[in-house]
N, C-alpha and C positions, 0 to 999 in steps of 0.2 A: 555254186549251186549243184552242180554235178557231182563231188564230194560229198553235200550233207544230204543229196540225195540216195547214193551210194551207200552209207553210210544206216541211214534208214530202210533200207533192204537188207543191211547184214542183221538187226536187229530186231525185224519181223519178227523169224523164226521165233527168236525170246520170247519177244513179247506175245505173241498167240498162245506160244508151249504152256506163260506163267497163267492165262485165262482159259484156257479150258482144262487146267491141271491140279486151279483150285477144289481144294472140298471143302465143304460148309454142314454144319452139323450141330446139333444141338449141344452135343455132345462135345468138348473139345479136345480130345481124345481121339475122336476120329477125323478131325480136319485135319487140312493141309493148306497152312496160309501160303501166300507168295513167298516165293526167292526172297530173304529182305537185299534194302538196296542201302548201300553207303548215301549217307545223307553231307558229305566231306569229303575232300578229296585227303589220299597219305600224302603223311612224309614224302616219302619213297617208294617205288615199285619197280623191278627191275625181275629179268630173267638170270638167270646167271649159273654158270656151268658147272654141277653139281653129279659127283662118278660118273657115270656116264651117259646122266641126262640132262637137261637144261629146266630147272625148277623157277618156277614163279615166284615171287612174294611180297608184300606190300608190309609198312610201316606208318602205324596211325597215334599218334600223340607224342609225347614230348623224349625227343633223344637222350633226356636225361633223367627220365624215369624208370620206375623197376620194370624190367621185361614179363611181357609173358605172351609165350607162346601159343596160337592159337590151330589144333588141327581137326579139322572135317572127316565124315563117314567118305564112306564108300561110295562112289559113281558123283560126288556132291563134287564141290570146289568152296573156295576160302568164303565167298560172300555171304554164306547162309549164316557167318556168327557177326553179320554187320550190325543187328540190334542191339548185344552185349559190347562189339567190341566201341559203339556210340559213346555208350553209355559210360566205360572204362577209361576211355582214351584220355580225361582230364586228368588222371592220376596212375597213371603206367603208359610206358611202350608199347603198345600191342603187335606183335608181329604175327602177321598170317603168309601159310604158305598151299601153295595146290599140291597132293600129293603127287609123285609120280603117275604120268598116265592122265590124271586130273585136271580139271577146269583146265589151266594155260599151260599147265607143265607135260614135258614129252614125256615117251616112254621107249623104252628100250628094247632090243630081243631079248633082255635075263628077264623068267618070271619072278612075277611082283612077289613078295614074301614079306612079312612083318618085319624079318632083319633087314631085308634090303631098306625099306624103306625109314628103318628107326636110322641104318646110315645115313640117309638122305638127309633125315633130321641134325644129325651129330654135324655134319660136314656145311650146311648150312648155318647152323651157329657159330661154327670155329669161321667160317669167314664173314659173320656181321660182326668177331669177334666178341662174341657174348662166352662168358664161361660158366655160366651160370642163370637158368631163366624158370617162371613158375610154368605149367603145361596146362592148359584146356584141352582135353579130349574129347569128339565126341564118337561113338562106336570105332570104325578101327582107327580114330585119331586116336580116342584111352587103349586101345592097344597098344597101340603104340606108342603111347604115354608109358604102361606098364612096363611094357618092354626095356624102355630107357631107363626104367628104375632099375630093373633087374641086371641091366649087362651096363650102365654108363651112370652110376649114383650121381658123382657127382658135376652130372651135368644140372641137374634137375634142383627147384627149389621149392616145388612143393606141384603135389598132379591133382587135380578134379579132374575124374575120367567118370565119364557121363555113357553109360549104352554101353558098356563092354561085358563079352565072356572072355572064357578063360578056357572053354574046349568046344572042339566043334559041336559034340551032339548038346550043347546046353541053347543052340540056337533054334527059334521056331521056325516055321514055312513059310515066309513073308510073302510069297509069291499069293500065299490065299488073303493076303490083307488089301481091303480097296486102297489104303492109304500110301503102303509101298508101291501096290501096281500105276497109283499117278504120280509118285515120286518117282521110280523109274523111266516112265514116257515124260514127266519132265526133262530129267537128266542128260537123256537122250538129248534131247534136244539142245537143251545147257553146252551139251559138249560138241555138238557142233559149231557152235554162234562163239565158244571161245578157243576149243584145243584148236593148237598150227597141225594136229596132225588127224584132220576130221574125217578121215576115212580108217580111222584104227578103233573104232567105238566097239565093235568084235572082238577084237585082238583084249581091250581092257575086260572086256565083262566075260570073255573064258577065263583069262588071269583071274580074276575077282571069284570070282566060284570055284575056280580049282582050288586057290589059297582059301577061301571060308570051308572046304570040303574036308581041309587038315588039319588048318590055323586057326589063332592058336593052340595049342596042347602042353598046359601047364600040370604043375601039380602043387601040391604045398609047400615042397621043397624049392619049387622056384622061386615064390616070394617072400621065402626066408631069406631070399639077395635080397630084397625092399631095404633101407637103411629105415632101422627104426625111429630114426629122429627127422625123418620126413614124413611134416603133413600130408597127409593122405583123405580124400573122401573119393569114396565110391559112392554113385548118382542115378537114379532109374527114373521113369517115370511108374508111376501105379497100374498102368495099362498097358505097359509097354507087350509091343505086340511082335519082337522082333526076339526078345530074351529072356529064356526063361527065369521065375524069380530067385530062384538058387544061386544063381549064376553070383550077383551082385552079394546076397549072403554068404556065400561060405567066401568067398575074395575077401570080406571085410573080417571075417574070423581070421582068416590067413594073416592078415597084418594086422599086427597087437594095435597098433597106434590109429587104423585106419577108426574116418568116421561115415557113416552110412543114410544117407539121407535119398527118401523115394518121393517124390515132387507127385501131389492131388491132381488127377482126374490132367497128365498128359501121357504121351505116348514113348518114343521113340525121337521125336521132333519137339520135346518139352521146350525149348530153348525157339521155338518161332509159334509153339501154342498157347501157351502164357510166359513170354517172354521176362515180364515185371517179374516172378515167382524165379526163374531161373537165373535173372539176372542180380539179384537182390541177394540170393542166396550164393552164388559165386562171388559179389562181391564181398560177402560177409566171409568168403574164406580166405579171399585172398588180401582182405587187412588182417587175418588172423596170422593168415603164413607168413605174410611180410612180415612181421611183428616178432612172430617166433625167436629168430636169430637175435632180434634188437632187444627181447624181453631176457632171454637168455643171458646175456652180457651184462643187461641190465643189473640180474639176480644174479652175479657174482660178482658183479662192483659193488655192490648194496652190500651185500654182504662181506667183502671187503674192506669196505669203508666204516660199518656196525662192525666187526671185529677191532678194526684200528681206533676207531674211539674208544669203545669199551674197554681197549692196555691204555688209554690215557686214562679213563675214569679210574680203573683199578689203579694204577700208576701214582695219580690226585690224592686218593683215600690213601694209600700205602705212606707216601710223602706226610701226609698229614697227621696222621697215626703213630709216626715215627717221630714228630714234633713232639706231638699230646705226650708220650711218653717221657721225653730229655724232661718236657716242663714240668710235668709231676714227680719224675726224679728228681 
């Protein structure tokens, strides 16, 4: 009794944070639904010791399906892509992780950077022993989606990175939007009720704005690293109120191959404001990126195969022709 009553005190906080942090709006653009919540328990979940911090992360659908990597914005944690990753889990691996500093995962005295944290990424995979897995990004998770493209090809099997820029000044004021100010007093909150280290919530959000104050700082030249036989879509919402619209346009000029898709009337949060539209459209990429590699193979056995028939045909007609002649000689 004493446990599950205990246990309902740690999860107050949440629960209050997730109701007074809702916005509701005619508009869906400008709401801000609940936290979603895993309707399943994973695979797996474990912390586990990761350079020199101890990173979270959980495993939702079948051990023997295609991976894909799922990473969270800024001040969030892994749970906010629980309505995609529901919906996915019957036909891929889903693995989510908290970034450094994030929902369950510690944080260290090195400031937080995009490289630190794309290692995190890297060193994480190498020991679920994955070599290869597709990426969800959403704001600096498609950073650091990108990032992985540029400096670890072939880690990656194809990225939908959702909310990313590509230089500091292409980002807006978020601070003037009501929808970040109750995402932020949610978060807060969020990060008490899960990080083991609930008195460093300061410590994350100078990190967090010293690295958005610099980070990233690309240019064209960087994502000529992109491998051009990687799927790519860069992803916005039409309102989005965090990044300017450039931002996601010139990234998709930058890579020949990328595709560019701006999801109707959500924001920055498109993926818990019309979830159906984000999730529909994710998965229509990632049967396409799976596929890729298989079509590939496909269209040069085919064509291997139509060549070696075609020297028999030729072959047939020649053999024959050479008959027809003896017989009329």
């Amino acid at each position: 009794m004493h446990t599950i009553l205990f246990s309902l005190l740690c999860i107050l906080p949440y629960v209050i944070a997730q109701n007074s942090t809702v916005l509701y709006s005619i508009y869906p653009w400008l709401r801000l639904p609940p936290t979603p919540q895993f309707s399943s328990s994973p695979l797996s979940s474990h912390s586990v010791q990761i350079n020199d911090i101890l990173i979270w992360y959980s495993v939702y659908g079948s051990k023997e399906g295609i991976p894909v990597l799922f990473l969270h914005g800024g001040f969030a944690h892994s749970d906010y892509w629980a309505l995609q990753v529901e919906q996915l889990k019957s036909s891929y691996t889903c693995i989510l992780m908290d970034s450094r500093g994030h929902g369950r995962s510690t944080m260290s005295s090195a400031n937080i950077t995009y490289d630190l944290m794309t290692s995190d990424v890297v060193a994480l995979l190498n020991h679920l022993g994955i070599q290869r897995t597709h990426l969800v990004g959403w704001s600096d998770g498609a950073i650091i989606g990108l990032n992985l493209a540029m400096k670890y090809p072939n880690k990656l099997s194809s990225l939908f990175a959702f909310a990313a820029n590509y230089i500091p000044s292409g980002t807006k004021d978020v601070f003037a939007s009501s929808v970040f100010t109750a995402f932020f007093a949610r978060t807060q909150v969020e990060y008490q009720a899960l990080n083991p280290m609930k008195k460093n919530y300061p410590n994350l959000y100078n990190n967090l704005t010293t690295m958005w104050a610099t980070l990233p700082n690309w240019s064209q030249e960087d994502f000529a690293k992109i491998d051009k036989n990687l799927p790519v879509w860069i992803v916005d919402g039409d309102h989005e109120e965090a990044i300017f619209p450039d931002q996601p346009n010139t990234m998709t000029s930058w890579i020949p191959q990328a595709g560019e898709l701006i999801l109707p009337r959500t924001s920055h949060f498109a993926f818990i404001q019309d979830p159906e539209l984000f999730t529909v459209s994710l998965a229509r990429f990632l049967t396409e990126a799976s596929c890729f590699e298989c079509n590939s193979t496909t269209l040069i056995q085919s064509s291997a195969i139509n060549i070696f028939y075609a020297c028999i045909h030729k072959c047939v007609f020649l053999a024959l022709f050479i008959q027809l002649i003896d017989f009329f000689c």
